[in-house]
Residue frames as qw, qx, qy, qz and C-alpha x, y, z in Angstrom:
[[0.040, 0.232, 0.038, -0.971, -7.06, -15.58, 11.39],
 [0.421, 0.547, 0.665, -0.286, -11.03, -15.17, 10.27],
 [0.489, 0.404, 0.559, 0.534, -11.85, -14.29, 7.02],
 [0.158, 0.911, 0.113, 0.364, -12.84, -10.64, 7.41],
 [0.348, -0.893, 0.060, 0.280, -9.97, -9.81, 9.26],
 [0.527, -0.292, 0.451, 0.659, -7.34, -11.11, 6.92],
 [0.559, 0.469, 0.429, 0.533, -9.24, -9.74, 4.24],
 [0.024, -0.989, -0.078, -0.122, -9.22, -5.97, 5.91],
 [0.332, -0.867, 0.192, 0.317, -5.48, -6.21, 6.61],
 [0.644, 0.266, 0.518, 0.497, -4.77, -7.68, 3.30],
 [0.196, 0.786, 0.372, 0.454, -6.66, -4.77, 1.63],
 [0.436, -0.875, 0.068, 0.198, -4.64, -2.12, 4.39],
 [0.453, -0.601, 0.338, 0.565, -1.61, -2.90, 3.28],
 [0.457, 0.356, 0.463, 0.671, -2.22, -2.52, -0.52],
 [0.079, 0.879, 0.377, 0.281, -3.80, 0.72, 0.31],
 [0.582, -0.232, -0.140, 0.766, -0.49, 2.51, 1.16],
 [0.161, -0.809, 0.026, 0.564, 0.23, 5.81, 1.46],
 [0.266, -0.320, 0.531, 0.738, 1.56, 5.53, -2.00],
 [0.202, 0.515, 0.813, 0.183, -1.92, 4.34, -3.43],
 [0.052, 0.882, 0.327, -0.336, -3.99, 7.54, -1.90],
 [0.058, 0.741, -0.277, -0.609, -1.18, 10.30, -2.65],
 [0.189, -0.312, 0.633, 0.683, -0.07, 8.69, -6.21],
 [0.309, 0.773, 0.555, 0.003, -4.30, 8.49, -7.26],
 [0.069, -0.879, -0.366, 0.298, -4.41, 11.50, -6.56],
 [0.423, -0.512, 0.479, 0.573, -1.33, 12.47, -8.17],
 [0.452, 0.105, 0.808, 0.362, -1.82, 10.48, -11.24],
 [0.243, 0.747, 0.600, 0.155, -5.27, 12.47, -12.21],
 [0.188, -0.882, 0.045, 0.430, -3.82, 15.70, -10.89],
 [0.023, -0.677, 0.441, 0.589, -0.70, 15.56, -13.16],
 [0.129, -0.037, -0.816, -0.562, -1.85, 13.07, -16.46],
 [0.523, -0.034, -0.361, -0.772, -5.31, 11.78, -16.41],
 [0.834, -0.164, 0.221, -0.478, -7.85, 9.26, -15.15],
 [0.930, 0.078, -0.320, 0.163, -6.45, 5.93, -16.80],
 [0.359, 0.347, -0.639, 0.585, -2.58, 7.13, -14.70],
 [0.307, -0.303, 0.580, -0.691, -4.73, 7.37, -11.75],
 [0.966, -0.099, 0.083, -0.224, -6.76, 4.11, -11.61],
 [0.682, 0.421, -0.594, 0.068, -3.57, 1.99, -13.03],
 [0.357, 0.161, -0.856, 0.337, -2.37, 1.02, -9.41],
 [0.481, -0.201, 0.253, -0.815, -5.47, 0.73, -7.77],
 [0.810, 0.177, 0.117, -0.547, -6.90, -0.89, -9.88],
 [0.708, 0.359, -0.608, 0.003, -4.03, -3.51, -11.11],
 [0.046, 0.118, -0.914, 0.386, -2.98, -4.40, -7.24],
 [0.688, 0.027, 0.478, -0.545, -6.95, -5.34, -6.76],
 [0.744, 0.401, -0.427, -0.323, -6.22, -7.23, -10.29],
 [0.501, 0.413, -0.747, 0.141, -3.02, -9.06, -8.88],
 [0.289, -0.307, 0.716, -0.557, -4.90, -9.82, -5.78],
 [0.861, 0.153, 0.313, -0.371, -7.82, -11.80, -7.20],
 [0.722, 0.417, -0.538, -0.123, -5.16, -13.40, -9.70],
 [0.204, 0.144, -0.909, 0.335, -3.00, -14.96, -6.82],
 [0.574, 0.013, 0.579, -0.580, -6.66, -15.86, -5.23],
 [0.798, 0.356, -0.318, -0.367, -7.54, -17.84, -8.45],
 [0.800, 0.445, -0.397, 0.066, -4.29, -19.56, -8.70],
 [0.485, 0.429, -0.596, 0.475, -2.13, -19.50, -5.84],
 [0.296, -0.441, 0.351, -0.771, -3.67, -19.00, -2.58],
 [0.956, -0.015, 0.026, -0.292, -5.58, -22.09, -1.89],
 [0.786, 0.372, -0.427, 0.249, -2.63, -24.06, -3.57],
 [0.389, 0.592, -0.437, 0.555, -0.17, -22.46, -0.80],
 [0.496, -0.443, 0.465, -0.585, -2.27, -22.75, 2.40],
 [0.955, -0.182, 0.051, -0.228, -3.20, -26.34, 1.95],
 [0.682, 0.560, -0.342, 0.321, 0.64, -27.08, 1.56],
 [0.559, -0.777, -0.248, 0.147, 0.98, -25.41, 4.86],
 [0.483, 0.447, -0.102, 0.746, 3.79, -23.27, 3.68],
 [0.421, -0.544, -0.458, 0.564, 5.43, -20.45, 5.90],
 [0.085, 0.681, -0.216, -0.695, 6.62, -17.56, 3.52],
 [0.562, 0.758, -0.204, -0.262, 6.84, -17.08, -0.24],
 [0.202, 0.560, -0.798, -0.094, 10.57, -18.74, -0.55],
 [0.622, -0.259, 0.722, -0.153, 9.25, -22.09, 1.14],
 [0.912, 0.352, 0.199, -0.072, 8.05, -23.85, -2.16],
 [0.658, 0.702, -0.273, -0.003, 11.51, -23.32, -3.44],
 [0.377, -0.528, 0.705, -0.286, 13.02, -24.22, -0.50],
 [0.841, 0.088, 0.436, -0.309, 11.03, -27.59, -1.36],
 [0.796, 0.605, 0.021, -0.006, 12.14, -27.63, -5.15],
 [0.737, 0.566, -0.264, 0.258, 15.59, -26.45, -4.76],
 [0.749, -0.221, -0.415, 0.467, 16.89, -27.12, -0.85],
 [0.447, -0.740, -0.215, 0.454, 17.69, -24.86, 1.98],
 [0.410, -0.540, -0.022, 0.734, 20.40, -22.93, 0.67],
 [0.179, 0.487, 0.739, 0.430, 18.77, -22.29, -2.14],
 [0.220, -0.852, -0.468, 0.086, 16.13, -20.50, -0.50],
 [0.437, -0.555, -0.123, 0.697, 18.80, -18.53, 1.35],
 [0.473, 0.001, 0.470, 0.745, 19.71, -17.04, -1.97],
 [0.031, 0.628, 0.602, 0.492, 16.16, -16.64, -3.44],
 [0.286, -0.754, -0.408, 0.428, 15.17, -14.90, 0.36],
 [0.403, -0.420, -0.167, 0.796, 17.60, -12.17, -0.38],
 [0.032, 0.116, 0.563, 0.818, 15.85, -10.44, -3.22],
 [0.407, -0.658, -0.627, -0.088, 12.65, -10.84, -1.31],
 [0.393, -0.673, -0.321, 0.538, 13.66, -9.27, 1.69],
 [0.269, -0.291, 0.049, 0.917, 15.69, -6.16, 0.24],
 [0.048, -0.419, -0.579, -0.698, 12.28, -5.33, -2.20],
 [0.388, -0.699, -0.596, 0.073, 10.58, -5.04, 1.40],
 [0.403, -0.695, -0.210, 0.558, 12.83, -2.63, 2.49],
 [0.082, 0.048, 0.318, 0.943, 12.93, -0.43, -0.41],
 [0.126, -0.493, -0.502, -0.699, 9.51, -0.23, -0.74],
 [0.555, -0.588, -0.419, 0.413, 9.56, 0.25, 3.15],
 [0.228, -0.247, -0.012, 0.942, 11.77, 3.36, 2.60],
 [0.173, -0.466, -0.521, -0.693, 8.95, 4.50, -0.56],
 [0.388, -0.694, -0.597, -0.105, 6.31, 4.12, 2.45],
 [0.378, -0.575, -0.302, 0.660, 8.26, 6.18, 4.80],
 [0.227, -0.025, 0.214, 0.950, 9.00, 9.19, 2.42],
 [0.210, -0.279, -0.884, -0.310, 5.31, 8.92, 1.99],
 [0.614, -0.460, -0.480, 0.426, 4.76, 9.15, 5.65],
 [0.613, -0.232, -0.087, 0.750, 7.03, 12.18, 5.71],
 [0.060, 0.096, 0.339, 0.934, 5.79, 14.09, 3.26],
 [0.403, -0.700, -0.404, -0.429, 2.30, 14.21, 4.35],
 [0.676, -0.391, -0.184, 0.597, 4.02, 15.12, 7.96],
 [0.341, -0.038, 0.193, 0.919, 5.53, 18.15, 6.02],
 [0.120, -0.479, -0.541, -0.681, 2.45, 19.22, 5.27],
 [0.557, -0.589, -0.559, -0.175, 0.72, 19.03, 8.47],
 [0.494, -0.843, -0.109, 0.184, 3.19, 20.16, 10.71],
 [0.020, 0.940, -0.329, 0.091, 6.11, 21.82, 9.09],
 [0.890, -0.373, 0.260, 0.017, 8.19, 19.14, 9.60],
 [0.139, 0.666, -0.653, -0.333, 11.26, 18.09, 8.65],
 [0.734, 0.216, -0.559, -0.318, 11.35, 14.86, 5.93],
 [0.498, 0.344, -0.713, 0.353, 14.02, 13.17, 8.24],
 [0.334, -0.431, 0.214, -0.811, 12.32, 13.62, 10.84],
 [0.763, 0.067, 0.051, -0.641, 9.06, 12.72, 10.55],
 [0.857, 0.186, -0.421, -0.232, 10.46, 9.73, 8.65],
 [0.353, 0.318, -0.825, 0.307, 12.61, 8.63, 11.84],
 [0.348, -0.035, 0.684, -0.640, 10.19, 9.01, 14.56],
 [0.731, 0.246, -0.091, -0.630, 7.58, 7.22, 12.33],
 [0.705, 0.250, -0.652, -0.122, 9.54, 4.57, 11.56],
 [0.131, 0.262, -0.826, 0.482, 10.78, 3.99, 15.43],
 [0.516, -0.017, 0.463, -0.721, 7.15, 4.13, 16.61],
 [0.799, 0.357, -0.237, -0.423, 5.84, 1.46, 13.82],
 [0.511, 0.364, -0.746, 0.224, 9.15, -0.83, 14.23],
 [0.112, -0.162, 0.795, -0.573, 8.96, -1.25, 18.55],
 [0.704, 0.064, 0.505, -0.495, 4.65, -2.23, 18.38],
 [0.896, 0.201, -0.300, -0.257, 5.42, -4.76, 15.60],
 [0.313, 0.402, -0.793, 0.334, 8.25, -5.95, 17.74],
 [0.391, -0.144, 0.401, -0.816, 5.76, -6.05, 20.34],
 [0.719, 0.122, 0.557, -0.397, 2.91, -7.83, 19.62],
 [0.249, -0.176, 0.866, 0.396, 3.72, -9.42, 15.49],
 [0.069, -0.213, -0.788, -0.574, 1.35, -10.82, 12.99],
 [0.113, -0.720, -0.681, -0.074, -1.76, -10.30, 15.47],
 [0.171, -0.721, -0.259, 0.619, -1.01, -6.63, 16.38],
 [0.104, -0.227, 0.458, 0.853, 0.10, -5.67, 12.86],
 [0.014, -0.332, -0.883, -0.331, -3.71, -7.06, 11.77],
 [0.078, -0.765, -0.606, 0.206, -5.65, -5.41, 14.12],
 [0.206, -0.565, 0.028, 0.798, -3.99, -2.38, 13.61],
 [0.125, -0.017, 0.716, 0.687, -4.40, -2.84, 9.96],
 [0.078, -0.534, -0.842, -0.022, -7.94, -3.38, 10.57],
 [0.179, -0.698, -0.365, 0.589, -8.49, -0.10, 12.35],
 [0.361, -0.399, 0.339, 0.772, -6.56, 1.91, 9.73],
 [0.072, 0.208, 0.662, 0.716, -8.25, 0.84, 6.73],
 [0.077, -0.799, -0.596, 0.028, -11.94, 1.61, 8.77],
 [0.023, -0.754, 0.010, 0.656, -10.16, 5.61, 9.42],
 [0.071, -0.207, 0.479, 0.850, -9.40, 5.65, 5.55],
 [0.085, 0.434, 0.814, 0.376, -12.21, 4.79, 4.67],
 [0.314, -0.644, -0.579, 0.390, -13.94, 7.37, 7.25],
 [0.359, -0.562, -0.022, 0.745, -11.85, 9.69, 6.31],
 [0.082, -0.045, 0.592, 0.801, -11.95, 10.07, 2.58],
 [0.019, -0.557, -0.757, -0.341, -15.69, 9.62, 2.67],
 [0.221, -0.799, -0.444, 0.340, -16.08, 12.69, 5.16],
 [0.250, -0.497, 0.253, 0.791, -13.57, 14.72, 3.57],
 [0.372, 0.185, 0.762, 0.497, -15.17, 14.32, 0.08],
 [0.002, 0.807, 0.575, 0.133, -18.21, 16.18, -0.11],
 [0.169, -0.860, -0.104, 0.470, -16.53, 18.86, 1.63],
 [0.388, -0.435, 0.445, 0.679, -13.87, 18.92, -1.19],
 [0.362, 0.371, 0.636, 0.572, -16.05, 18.58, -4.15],
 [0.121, -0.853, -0.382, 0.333, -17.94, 21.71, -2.47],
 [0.455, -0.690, 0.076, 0.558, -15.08, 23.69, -2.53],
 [0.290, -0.036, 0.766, 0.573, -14.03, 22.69, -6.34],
 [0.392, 0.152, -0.220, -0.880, -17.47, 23.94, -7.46],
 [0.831, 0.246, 0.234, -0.441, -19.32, 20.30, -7.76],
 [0.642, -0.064, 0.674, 0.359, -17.89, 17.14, -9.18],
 [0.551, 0.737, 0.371, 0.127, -20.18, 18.38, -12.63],
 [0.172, 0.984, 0.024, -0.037, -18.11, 21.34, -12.43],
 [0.485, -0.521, 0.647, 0.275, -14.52, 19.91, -11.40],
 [0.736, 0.236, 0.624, 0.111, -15.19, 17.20, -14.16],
 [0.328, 0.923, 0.175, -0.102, -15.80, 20.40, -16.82],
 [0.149, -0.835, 0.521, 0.093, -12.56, 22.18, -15.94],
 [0.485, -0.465, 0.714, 0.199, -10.14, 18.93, -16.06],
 [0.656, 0.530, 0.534, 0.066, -11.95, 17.75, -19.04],
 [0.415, 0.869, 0.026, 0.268, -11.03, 21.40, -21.00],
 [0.001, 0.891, -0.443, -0.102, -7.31, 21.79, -20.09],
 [0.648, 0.466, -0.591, 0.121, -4.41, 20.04, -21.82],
 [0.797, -0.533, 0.261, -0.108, -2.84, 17.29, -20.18],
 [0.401, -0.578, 0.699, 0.129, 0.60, 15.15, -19.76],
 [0.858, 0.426, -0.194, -0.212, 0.62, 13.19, -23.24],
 [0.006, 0.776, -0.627, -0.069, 3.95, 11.53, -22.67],
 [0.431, -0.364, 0.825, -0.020, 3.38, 8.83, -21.35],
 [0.337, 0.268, -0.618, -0.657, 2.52, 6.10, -24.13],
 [0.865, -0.197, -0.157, -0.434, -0.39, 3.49, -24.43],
 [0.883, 0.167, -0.438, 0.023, 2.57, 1.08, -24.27],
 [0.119, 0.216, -0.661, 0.708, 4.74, 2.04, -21.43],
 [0.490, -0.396, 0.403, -0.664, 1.07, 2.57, -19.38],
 [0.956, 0.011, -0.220, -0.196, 0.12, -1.44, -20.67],
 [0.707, 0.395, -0.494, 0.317, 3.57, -2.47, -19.66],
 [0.099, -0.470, 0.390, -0.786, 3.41, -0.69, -16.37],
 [0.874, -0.118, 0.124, -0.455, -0.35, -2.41, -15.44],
 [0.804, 0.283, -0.522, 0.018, 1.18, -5.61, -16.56],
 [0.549, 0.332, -0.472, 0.604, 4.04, -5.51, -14.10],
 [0.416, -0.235, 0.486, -0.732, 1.71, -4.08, -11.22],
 [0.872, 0.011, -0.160, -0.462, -1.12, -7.00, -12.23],
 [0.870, -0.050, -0.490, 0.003, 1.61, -9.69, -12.30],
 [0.442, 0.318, -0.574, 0.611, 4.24, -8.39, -9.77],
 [0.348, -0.487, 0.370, -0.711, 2.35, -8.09, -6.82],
 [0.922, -0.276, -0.024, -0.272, 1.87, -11.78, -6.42],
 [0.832, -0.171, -0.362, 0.384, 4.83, -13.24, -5.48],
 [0.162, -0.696, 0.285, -0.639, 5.01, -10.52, -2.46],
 [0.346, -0.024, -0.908, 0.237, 5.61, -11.96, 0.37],
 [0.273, -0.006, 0.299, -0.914, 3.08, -9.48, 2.48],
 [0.671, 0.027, -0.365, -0.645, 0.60, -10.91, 0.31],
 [0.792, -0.089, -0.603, 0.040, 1.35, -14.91, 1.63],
 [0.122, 0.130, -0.769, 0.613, 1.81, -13.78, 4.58],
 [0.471, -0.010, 0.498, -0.728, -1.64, -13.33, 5.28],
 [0.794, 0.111, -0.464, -0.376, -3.28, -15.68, 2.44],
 [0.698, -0.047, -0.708, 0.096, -1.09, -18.49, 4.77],
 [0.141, -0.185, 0.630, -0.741, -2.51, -16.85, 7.98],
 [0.674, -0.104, -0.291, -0.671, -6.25, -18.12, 7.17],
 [0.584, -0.184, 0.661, -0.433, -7.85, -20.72, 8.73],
 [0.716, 0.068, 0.691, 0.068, -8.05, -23.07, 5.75],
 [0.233, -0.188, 0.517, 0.802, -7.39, -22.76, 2.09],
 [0.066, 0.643, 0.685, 0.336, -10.95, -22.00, 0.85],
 [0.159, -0.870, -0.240, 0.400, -10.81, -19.07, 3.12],
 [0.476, -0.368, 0.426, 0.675, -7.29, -18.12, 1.87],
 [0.348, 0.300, 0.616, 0.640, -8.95, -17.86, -1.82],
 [0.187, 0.732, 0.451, 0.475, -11.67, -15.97, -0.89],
 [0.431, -0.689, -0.113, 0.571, -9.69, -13.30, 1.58],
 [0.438, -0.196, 0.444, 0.756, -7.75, -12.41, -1.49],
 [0.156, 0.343, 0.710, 0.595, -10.57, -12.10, -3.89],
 [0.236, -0.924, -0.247, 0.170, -12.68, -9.87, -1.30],
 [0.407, -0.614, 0.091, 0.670, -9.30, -8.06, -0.88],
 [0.399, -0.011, 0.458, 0.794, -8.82, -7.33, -4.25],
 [0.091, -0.728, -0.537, -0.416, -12.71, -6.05, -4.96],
 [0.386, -0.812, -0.336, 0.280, -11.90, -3.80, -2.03],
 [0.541, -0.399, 0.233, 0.703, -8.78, -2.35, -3.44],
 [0.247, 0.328, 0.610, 0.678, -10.31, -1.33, -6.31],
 [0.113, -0.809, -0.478, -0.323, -13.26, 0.54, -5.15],
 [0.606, -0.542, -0.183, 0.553, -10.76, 2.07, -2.80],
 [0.390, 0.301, 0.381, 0.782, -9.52, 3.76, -6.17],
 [0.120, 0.840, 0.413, 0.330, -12.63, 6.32, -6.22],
 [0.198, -0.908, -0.286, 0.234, -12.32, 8.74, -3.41],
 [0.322, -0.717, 0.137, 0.603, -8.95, 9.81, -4.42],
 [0.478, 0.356, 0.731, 0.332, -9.50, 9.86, -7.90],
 [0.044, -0.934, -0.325, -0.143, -12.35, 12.24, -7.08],
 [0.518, -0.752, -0.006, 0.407, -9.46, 14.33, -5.03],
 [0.621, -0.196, 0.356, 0.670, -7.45, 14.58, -7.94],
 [0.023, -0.788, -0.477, -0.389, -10.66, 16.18, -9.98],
 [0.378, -0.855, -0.246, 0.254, -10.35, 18.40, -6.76],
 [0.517, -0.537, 0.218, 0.630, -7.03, 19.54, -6.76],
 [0.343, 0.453, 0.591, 0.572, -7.40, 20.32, -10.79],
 [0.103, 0.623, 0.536, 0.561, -10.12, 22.16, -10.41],
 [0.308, -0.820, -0.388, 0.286, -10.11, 24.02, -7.30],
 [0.379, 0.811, -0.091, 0.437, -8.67, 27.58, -7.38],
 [0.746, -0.350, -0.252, 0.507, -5.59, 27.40, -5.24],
 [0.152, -0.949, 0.064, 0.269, -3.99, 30.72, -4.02],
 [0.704, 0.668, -0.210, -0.117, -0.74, 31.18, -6.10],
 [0.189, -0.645, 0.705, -0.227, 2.07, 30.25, -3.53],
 [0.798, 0.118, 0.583, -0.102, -0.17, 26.61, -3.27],
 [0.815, 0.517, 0.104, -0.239, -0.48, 26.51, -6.53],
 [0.549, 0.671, -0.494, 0.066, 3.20, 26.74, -7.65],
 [0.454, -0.409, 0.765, -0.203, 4.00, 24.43, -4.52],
 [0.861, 0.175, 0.461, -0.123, 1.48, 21.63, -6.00],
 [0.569, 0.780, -0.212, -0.148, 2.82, 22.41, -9.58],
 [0.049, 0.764, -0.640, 0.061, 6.22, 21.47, -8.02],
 [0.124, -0.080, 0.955, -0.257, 5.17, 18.64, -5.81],
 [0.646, -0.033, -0.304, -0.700, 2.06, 16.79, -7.17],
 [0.428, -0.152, -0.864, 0.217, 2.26, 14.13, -4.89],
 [0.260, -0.266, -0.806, 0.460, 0.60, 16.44, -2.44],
 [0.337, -0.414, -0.391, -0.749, -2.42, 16.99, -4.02],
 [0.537, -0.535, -0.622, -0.197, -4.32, 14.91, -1.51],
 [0.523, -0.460, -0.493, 0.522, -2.71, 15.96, 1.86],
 [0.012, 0.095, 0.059, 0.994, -3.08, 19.84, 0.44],
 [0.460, -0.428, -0.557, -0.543, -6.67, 19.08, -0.13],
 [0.617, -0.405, -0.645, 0.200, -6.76, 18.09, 3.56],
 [0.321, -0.149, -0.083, 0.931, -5.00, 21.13, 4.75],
 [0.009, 0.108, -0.217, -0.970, -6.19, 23.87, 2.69],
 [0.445, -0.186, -0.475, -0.736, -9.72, 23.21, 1.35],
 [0.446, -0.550, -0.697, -0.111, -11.66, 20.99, 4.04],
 [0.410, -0.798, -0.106, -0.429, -12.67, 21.99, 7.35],
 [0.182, -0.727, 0.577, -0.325, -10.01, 21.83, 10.08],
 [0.708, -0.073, 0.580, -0.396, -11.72, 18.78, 11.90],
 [0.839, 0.487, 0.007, -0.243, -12.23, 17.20, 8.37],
 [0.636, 0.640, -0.411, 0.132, -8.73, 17.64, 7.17],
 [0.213, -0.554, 0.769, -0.238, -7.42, 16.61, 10.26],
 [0.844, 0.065, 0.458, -0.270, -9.46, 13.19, 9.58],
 [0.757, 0.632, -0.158, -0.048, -8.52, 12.78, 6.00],
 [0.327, 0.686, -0.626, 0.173, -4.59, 13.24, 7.11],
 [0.515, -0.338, 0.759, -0.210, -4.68, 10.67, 10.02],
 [0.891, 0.361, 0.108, -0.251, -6.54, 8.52, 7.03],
 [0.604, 0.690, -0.396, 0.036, -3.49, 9.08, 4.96],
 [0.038, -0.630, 0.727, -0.270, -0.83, 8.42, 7.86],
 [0.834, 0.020, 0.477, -0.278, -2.97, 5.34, 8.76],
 [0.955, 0.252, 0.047, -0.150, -2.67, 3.76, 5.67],
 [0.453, 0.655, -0.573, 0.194, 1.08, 4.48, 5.31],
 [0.216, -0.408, 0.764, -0.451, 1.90, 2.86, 8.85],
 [0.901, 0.062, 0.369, -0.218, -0.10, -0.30, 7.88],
 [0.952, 0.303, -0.022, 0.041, 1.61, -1.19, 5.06],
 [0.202, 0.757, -0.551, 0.289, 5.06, -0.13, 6.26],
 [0.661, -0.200, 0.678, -0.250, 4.46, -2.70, 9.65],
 [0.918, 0.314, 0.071, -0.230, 3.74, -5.09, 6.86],
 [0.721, 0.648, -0.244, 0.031, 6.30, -4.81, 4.95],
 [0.103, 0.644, -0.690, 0.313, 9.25, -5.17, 7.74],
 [0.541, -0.330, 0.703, -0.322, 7.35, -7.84, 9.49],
 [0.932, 0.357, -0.005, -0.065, 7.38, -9.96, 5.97],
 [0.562, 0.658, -0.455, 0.210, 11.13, -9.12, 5.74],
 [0.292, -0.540, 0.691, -0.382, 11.85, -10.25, 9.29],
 [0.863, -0.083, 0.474, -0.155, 9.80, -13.73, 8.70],
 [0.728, 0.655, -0.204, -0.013, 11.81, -14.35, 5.73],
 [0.425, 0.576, -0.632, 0.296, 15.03, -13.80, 7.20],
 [0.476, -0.352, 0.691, -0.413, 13.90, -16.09, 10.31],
 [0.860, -0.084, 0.391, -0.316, 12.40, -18.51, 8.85],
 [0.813, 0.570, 0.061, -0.102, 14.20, -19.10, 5.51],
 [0.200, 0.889, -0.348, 0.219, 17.57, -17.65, 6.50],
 [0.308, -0.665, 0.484, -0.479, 18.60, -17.73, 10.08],
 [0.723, -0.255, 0.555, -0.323, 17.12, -21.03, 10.98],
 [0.964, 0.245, -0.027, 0.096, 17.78, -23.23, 8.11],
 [0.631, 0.501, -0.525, 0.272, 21.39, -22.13, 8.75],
 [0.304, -0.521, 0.712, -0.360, 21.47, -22.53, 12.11],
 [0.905, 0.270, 0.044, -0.326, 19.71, -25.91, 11.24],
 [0.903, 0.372, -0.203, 0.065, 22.42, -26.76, 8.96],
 [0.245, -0.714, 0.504, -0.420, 25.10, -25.58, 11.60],
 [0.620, -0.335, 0.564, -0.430, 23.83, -27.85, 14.11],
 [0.979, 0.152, 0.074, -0.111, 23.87, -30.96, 11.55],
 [0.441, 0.698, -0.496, 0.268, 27.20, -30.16, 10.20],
 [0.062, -0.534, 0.711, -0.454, 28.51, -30.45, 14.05],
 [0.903, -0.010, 0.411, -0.124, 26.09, -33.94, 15.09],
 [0.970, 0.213, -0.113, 0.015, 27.90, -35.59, 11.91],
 [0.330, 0.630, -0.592, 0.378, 31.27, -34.56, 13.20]]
């Protein structure tokens, strides 16, 4: 894979649907540090495994995450380690879908359940389909509409809000969510900074590269991208503060602050806009959701399935 594609479908699938709506979220209901914290720690934990681990793992020629332990502590081993791997994919698969769903609810009235089956069937059958190179390009595309999107939708939203100077004012002079504590938010960053490197998603694409010098610096590009990804919805959360919402919105967001941003998309841009902004959002959620099931399928194929059919087929040669 070339270096600027794995580093745009690296930097796709950390920019989930959970990134955009839980910025936006974060500034909307506590404050600027809750809304950078997972932006800006998965672009941390991406240039840490590019320091330290990436390079190491491609020149090794490894397949997934479990293989070095497969190395250290033998097939069935692995099996063991795999299963914790895999079942984190598919929780944070479900997170991506609900995600998914709820911006869905917004847009068209949907039901959750819905939205979140026919989303998932359409996303599941083209990674069955075409795999690691269809889940890339797609990724590729996705992250160029979020980007597209949030940067067209912006201006129109700080409009609306009165001017960033003026959004900034407002959120600046009303009380905010004190709860949470320096230490719980350090403990939190911590745990996003270190825990996003042994993902498999992440080695899957660091050990797609074309050589381990690439591999280091895919990761480290990815991770300077993830971060600056942070602003627009930041700014959205400034938005959603400060705009004056009608009072039905208002006691809806109040309820559900996750959907500051896809309200913003709705309600305050221009039709045409906010339809961009929401395909932005649904983009990024359907990249990193394809990710995440086609890391938990190479896991349980390569680490699983085949080393026991492997060990099958030896068992019955020494008989």
């Amino acid at each position: 894979m070339p270096l600027w594609l794995a580093t745009f479908t690296m930097t796709a699938t950390w920019v989930d649907g959970g990134y955009l709506l839980g910025t936006a979220e974060g500034v909307y209901r506590s404050s600027l540090a809750s809304g950078l914290q997972g932006g800006v720690c998965f672009g941390i934990s991406l240039i840490i495994g590019g320091l330290f681990f990436a390079r190491r793992m491609r020149a090794l020629e490894y397949h997934t995450l479990i293989d070095p332990f497969e190395a250290r502590f033998g097939a069935r081993w692995a099996v063991v380690l795999a299963l914790p791997a895999m079942l984190a994919e598919m929780f944070w698969s479900a997170e991506l879908l609900v995600a998914l769903g709820s911006t869905f609810g917004v847009v068209l009235d949907l039901d959750l359940t819905t939205g979140i089956v026919i989303s998932a069937a359409v996303v599941t059958l083209y990674t069955m389909a075409g795999g690691m190179w269809a889940v890339a390009y797609t990724d590729a595309f996705q992250l160029v509409l979020v980007a597209v999107g949030l940067a067209v939708a912006l201006p129109y939203s700080l409009s609306a809000a009165g001017g960033l100077g003026h959004a900034w004012s407002v959120y600046q002079a009303a009380p905010h969510d004190a709860s949470f504590s320096s230490v719980a938010w350090w403990d939190l960053s911590i745990m996003l900074m270190l825990g996003g490197v042994p993902w498999n998603c992440y080695f899957q694409r660091v050990l797609s590269c074309r050589t381990p010098r690439a591999a280091q610096a895919h990761s480290i590009l990815s991770g300077l991208m993830t971060m600056a990804l942070t602003i627009p919805p930041l700014l959205m959360g400034l938005v959603a503060f400060a705009y004056a919402w009608p009072p039905a919105l208002a006691d809806r967001l109040a309820a559900q602050p996750a959907d500051a941003l896809p309200m913003i998309f709705r309600y305050v841009t221009p039709p045409a806009i906010g339809l961009l902004g929401l395909a932005a959002i649904i983009g990024a959620v359907t990249s990193s959701f394809l990710s995440s099931i086609l890391s938990a399928g190479s896991m349980f194929a390569w680490n699983v399935w085949l080393r026991r059919s492997e060990e099958h087929t030896s068992e019955l040669q020494s008989r």
